[in-house]
Backbone as CSV, one residue per row, in Angstrom:
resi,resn,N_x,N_y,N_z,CA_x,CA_y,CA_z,C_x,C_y,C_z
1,UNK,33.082,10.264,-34.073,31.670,10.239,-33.811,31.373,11.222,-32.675
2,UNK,30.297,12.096,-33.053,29.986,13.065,-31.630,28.653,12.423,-30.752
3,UNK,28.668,12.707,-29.652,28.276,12.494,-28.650,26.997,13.396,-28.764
4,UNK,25.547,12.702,-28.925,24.525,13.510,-28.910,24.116,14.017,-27.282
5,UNK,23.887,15.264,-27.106,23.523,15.871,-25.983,21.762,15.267,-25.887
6,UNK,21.691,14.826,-24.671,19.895,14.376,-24.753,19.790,15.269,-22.700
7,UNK,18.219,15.578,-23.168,17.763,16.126,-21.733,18.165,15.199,-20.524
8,UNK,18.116,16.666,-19.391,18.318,15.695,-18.066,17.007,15.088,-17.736
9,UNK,15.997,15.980,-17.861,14.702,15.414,-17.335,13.923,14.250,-18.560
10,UNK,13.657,14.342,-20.126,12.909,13.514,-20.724,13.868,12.411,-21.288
11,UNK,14.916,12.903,-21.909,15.949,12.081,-22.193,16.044,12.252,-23.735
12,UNK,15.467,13.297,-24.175,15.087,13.686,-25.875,16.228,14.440,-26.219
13,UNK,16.657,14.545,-27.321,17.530,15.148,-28.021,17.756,16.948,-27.633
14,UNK,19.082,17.430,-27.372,19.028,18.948,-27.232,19.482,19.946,-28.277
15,UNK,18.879,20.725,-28.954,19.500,21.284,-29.828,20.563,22.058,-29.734
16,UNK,21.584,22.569,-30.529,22.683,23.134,-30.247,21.823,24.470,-30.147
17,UNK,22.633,25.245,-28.929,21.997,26.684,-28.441,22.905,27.550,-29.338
18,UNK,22.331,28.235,-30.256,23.179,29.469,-31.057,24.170,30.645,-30.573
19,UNK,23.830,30.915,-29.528,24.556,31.796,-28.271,25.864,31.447,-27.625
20,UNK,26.404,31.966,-26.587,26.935,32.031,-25.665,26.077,31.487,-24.282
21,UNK,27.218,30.817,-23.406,26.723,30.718,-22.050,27.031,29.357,-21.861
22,UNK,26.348,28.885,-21.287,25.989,27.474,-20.415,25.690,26.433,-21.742
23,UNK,26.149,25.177,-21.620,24.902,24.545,-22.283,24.063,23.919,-22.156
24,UNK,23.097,23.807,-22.711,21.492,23.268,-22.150,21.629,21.972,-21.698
25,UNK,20.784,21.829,-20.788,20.435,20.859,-20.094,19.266,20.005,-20.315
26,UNK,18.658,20.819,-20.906,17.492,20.263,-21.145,16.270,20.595,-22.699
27,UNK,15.634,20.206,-23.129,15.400,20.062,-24.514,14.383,21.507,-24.216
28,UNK,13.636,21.626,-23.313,12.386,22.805,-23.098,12.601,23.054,-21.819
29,UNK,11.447,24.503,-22.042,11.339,25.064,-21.065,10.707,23.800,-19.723
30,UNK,9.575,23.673,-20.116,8.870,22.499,-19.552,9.410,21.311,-18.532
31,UNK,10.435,20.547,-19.649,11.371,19.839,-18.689,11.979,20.369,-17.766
32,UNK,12.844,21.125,-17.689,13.841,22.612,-16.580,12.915,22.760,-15.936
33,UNK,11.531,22.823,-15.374,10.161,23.104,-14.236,9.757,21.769,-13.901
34,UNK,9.901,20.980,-14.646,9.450,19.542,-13.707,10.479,18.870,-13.130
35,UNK,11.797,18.919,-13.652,12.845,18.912,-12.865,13.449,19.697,-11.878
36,UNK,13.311,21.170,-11.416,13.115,21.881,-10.433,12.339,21.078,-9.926
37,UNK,11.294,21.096,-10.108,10.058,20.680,-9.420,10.319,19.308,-8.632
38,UNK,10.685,18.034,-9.206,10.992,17.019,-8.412,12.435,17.254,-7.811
39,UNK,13.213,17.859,-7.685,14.556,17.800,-6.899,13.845,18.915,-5.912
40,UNK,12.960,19.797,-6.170,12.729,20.507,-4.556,11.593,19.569,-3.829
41,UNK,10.467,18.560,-4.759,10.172,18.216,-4.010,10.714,16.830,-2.846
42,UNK,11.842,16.325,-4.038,12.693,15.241,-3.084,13.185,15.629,-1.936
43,UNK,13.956,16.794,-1.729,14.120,17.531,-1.085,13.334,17.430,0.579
44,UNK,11.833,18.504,-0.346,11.318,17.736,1.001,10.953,16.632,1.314
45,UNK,10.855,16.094,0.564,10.221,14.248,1.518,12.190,13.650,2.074
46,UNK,13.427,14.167,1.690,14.045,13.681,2.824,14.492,12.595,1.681
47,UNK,14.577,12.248,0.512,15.076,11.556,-0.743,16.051,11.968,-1.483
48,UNK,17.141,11.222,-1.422,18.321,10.811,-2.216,18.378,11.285,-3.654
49,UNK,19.404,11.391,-4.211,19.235,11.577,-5.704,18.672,10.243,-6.357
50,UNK,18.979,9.098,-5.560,19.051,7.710,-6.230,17.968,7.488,-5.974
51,UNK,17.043,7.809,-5.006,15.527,7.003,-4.892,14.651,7.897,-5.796
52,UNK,13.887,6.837,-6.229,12.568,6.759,-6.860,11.813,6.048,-6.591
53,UNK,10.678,6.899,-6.871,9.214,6.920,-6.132,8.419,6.383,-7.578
54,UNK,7.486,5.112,-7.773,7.025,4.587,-8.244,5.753,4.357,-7.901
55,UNK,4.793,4.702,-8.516,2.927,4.179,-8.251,3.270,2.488,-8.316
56,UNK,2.629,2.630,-7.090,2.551,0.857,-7.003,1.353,-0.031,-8.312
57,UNK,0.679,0.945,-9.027,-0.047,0.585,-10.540,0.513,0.468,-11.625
58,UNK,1.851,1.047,-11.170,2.945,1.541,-12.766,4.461,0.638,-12.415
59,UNK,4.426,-0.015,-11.645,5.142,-1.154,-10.600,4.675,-2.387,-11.352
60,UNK,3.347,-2.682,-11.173,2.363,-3.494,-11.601,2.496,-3.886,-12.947
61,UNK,2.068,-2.618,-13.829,2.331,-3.163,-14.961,3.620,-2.844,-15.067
62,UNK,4.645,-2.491,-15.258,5.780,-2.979,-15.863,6.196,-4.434,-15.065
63,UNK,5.520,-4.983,-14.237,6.243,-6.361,-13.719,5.283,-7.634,-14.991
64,UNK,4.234,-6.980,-15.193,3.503,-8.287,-16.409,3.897,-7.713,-17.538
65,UNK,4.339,-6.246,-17.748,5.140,-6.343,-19.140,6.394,-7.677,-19.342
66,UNK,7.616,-7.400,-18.203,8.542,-8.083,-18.293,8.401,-9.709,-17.803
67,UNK,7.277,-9.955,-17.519,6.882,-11.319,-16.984,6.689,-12.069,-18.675
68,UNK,5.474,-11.277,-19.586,5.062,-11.484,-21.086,6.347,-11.358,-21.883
69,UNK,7.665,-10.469,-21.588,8.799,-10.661,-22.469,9.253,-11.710,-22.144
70,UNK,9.739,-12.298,-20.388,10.519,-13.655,-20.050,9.629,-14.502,-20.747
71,UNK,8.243,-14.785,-21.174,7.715,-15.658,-21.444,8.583,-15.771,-22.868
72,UNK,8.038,-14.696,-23.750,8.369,-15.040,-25.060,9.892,-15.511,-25.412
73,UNK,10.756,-15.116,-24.478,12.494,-15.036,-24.714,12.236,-16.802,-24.685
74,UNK,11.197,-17.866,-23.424,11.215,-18.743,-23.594,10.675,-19.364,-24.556
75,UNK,9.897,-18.773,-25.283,9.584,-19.743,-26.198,9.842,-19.453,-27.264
76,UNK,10.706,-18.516,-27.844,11.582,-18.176,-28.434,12.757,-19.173,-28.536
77,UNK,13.569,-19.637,-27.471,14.198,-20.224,-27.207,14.008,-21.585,-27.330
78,UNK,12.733,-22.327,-26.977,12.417,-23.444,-27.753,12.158,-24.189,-28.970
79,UNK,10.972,-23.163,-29.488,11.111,-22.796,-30.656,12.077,-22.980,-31.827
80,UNK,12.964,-21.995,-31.265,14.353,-22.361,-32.705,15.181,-24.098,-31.844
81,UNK,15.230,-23.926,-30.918,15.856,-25.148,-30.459,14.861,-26.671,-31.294
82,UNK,13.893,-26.920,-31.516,13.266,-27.701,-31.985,13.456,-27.532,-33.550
83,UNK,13.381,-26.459,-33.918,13.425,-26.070,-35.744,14.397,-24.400,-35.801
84,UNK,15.030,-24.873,-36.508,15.800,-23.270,-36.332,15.900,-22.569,-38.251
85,UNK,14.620,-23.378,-38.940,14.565,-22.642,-40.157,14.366,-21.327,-40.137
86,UNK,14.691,-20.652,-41.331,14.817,-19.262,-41.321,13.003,-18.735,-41.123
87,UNK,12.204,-19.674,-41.342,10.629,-19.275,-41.581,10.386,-19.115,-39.936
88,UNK,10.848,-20.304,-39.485,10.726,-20.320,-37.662,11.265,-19.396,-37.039
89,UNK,12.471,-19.202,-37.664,13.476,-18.058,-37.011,12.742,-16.301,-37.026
90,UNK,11.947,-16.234,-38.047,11.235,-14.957,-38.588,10.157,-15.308,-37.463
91,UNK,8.976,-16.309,-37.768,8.481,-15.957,-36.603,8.244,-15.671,-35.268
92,UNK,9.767,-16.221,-34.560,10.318,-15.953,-33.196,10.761,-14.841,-33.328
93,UNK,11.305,-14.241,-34.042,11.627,-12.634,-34.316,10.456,-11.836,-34.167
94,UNK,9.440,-12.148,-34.847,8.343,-11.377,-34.888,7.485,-11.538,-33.410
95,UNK,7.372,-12.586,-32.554,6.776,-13.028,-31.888,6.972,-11.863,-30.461
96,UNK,8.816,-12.114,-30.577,9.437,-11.940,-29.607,9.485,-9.869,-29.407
97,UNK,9.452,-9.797,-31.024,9.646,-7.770,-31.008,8.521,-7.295,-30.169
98,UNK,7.155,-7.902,-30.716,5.609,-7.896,-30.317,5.526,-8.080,-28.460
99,UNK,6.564,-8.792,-28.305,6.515,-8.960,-27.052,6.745,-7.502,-25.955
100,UNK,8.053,-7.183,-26.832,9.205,-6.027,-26.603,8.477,-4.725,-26.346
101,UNK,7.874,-4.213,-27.484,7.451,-3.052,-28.163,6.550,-2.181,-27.112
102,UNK,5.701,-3.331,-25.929,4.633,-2.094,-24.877,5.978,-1.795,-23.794
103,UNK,6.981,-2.320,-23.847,8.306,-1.834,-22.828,8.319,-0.332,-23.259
104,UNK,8.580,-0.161,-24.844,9.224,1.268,-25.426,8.905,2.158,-24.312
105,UNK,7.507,2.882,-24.412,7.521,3.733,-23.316,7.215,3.919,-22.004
106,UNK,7.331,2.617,-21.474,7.443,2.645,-20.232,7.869,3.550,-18.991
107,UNK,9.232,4.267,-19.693,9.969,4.806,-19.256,9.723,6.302,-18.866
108,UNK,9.202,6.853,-20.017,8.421,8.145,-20.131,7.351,7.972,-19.353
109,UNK,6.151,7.415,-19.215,5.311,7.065,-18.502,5.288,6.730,-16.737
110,UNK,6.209,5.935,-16.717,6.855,6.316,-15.419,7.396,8.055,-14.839
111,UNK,8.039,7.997,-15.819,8.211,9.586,-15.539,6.903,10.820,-15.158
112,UNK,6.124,10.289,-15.886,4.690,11.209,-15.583,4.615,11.637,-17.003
113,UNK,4.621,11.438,-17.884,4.886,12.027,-19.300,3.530,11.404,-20.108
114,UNK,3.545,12.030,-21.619,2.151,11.026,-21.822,2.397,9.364,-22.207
């Protein structure tokens, strides 16, 4: 099995470069300038590779995203504990993905991305 190459900065897939040289780091031009861009500006504010800087709004909501998933994992968990038919079981599946699904891009979004 090979090991897919994904960007340093978005985390998206990199295509194989046809050439000689280096290999890419990153999926676009775009990413390679916003990543310059935040390692010179960490730089100056005096920040670690490891810290990150978070809007205390984007803090916010991802804490009632994962507050609305712990909910559902619980009642998920009751749920089949009381009836664990396959009809119950589907709708704790369904209940629980629905829960999941505004996490997906969280991540990107944090990043500054759309």
């Amino acid at each position: 099995m090979t090991k897919r190459k994904v960007c340093a900065w978005c985390g998206g897939p990199i295509e194989k470069s046809a050439g000689p040289g280096r290999p890419r780091q990153y999926c676009r031009r775009s990413c390679r300038q916003r990543d310059f861009e935040a390692r010179k500006r960490s730089r100056e504010l005096g920040l670690a590779e490891s810290d990150l800087i978070v809007a205390r709004k984007a803090m916010d909501g991802l804490d009632d995203l994962l507050f609305v998933l712990g909910c559902a994992i619980t009642d998920v968990q009751g749920d089949v504990a009381l009836d664990g038919s396959p009809e119950q079981l589907r709708r704790s599946l369904d209940w629980l993905l629905e829960s999941a699904r505004p996490l997906l891009g969280v991540s990107e979004r944090l990043r500054g991305g759309t």
